[in-house]
C-alpha positions, 0 to 999 in steps of 0.5 A: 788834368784834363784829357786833351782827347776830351777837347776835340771837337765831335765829328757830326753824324752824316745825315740819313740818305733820303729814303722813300722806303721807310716800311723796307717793302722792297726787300719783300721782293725775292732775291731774283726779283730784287735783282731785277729791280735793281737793274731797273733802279740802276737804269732810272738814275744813271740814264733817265734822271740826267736828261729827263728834265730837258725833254720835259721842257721840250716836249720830246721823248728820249728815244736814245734811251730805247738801246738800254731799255731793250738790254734791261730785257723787262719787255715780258714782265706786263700783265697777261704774259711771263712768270713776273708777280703783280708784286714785281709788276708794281715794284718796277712801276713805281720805281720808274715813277720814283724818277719819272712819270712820263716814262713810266707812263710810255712803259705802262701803256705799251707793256700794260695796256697794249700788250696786255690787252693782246695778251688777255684778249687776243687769240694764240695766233695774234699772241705769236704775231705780236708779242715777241716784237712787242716785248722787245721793244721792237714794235710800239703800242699804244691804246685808243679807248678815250675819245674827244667827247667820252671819257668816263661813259666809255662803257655805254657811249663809244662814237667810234664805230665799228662795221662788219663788211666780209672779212674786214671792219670798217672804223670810224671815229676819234680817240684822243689822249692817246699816249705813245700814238704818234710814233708807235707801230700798232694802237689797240683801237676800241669800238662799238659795232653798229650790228650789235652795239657792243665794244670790240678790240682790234689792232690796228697798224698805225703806219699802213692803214689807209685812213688813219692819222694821228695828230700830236697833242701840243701845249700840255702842262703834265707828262709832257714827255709822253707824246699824246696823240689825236687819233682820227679814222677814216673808213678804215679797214682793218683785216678779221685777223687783226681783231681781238678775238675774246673782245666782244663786250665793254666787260672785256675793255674793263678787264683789261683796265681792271689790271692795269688801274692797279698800276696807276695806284703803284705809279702814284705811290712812286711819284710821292717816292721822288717827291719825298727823296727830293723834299728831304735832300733839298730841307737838308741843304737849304739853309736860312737863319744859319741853320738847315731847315731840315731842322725847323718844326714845321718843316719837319711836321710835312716831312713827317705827313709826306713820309705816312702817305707814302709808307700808307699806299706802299702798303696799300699797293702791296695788299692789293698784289697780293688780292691780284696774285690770288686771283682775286681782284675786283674792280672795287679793290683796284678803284679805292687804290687807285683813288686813294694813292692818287688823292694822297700823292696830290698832297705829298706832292704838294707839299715836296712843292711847298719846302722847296718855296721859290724853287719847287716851280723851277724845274731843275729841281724835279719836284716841279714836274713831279707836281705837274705830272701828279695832275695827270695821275689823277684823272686818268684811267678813271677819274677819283670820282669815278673810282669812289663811286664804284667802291661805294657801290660795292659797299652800299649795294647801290650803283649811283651810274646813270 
């Protein structure tokens, strides 16, 4: 006699949860960091992921959303300041990224390169002027390097100027691409200065310095949240207190941006992280011919390609915390992350597109803009040529720069 228990249907397994995290990297955090880490994560999803689509199609920033930024208390955790490991540093960042560029981007050039460059350039009395309010969130930067005819020959061919006149500096010039610029409080301006013709920082205060305007940049196809700024300057004068004291060469701009490349490798890595979890989420729901296309062969070969470039920066970008925590990090080594996650996350994210079909163009469903803002990624803070081309130096002992 058959067992009547035997007839019963089975109850189907519950599918896995779309997981960007196949290596499991974020439990290499220590406990109090993966607290922190968890805030952020709560923050993303509860309070950025609802309404950044819509300001992503009106080309507006959220700034309802700075109240709760500022109670995450993650101001300090930037390069130059605190106690927070590169590790954290970039485990926040990508987190962000997961869910939008834009804003980590608006993160990342406020506590990153503004702040950062303060904190590694600046003297100990423009630390205590401008750090506190800045990690609070209370004051805004941004970082004026990119100009509208010098983009990767920063290092040699600066047009915005720099002249000594007693106790001030008279600028002039344009900085282009600004992001944060056209509300931010202080921008981070770098220039040549005629006398010697070497790069200086200075802080400039955006809202009182006679002679310079800011003029939002409009029409942009990726990181339309970040608002981009047309920074021109007009004999602006800007107080010797106000410049940074331990920038006096392009060696120190590089510094900064040294650090803060390794960045845009963990941002890179967090925009596969969001367009993979939504690849799979969407493969497993969307059905054709009676049946998930989840299940399909060649859907799952770019789920599988999707999910190997991933898991290969977030390994990368975990060595290379490591290189930074020792103290050793060189141009070399942020350059081939940067260059690598950023070429990989153009193809992951390609692909997140391609399995969505018809709706990966549809910005509802985020990949759209995912795929957008990748275009970005890959061009700023150097672009994927420029990154090769250092790595190779260090490889063949030839420099291919004019």
């Amino acid at each position: 006699m058959t067992n009547a228990l035997s007839l019963k249907p089975s109850t189907p397994k519950p599918l896995p949860v779309a997981n960007g995290d196949f290596y499991d990297i974020e439990h290499t955090l220590k406990a109090d960091e993966y607290e922190i880490l968890m805030k952020v994560r709560a923050f993303m999803e509860e309070k950025v992921a609802p309404i950044i689509n819509d300001y992503w199609v009106r080309d507006a920033f959220p700034f309802e959303l700075l109240p709760a930024l500022k109670q995450l208390d993650v101001g300090g955790v930037g390069i130059g300041r605190g106690t927070a490991t590169p590790h954290l540093i970039g485990m926040l960042i990508m987190e962000m990224t997961r869910i939008d560029p834009s804003f980590a981007t608006f993160f990342g050039v406020h506590t990153g390169l503004s702040m950062g460059s303060i904190a590694l350039l600046g003297s100990e009395e423009q630390k205590e002027k401008w750090l506190p309010a800045m990690t609070a969130f209370d004051k805004i930067g941004c970082f004026g390097l990119t100009e509208p005819l010098v983009g990767s020959g920063t290092g040699g061919g600066l047009l915005t100027t720099a002249k000594r006149d007693g106790d001030t500096w008279i600028l002039n010039g344009e900085k282009k691409w600004i992001g944060n610029a056209t509300w931010c409080d202080i921008s981070i301006i770098w220039a040549r200065d005629i006398d010697d013709n070497q790069v200086k920082g200075f802080i400039v205060e955006n809202k009182t310095t006679p002679g310079f305007s800011v003029e939002k940049i409009e029409n942009k196809m990726a990181l339309k949240v970040v608002q981009n700024g047309h920074i021109t300057m007009k004999d602006c004068r800007i107080p010797e207190a106000n410049r940074l004291q331990k920038a006096n060469t392009f060696r120190d701009t590089a510094y900064v941006l040294r650090e803060t490349r390794s960045g845009v490798g963990w941002m890179a890595t967090g925009l596969q992280m969001g367009a993979f979890e939504a690849a799979v989420k969407y493969t497993q729901q969307r059905l054709q011919f009676g049946k998930p296309i989840a299940s399909f062969q060649m859907v799952q070969d770019l789920i599988a390609k999707m999910y190997a470039n991933l898991t290969a920066c977030q390994s990368m970008m975990l060595r290379l915390a490591e290189i930074e925590a020792s103290g050793r990090l060189e141009d070399k080594h942020a350059s081939m992350a940067k260059a690598f996650a950023t070429q990989r996350m153009r193809e992951t994210v390609a692909w997140a597109r391609e399995v969505h079909g018809g709706n990966g163009i549809i910005v509802d469903f985020n990949v759209g803009r995912l795929f957008s803002d990748a275009e970005a990624l890959y061009s700023y803070e150097g672009t994927f040529q420029m990154q090769n081309l250092i790595v190779a130096k260090a490889a063949t002992g030839f420099s291919a720069f004019v």
